[in-house]
C-alpha positions, 0 to 999 in steps of 0.5 A, a space after each residue: 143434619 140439623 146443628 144444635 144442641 137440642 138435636 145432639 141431646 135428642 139423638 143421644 136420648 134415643 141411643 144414638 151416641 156416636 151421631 149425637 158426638 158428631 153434632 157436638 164435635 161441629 158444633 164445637 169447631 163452630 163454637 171453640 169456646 162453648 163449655 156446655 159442648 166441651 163439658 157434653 163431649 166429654 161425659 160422652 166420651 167417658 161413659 161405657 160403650 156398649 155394643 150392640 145394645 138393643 135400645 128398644 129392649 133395653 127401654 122394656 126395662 125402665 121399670 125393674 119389678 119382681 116379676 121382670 127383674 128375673 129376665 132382666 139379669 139373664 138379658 144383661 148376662 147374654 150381654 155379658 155386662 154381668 
């Protein structure tokens, strides 16, 4: 697994939240002092975990319309996020 920073933001882009946190906490132990990593790991590990989140379906949503809002609140109530 590549080290670096473009790797953990490209992992954490496509949903990949925990594996994205694993590079950063390498990178962190070879870079004590890197506030940028710091500051990464630490709106990581505040965000909302989401379980079983369906990516994928999830991106089918990036743009809410009329016509998909409808599917969209009964997917996030499946989810119980609402």
């Amino acid at each position: 697994m590549p080290l670096s920073k473009t790797y953990a933001e490209i992992l954490l882009s496509q949903g990949f939240k925990d594996e994205a946190i694993e590079v950063y906490e390498k990178l962190l132990l070879k870079n004590p002092d890197d506030k940028e990593i710091k500051k990464a790991l630490e709106m990581l590990k505040k965000r909302k975990k989401f379980k079983d989140v369906n990516v994928l379906k999830l991106k089918e949503f990036d743009n809410i319309t009329q016509e998909n809002r409808y599917e969209f609140e009964n997917w996030l109530k499946e989810l119980k996020w609402i």
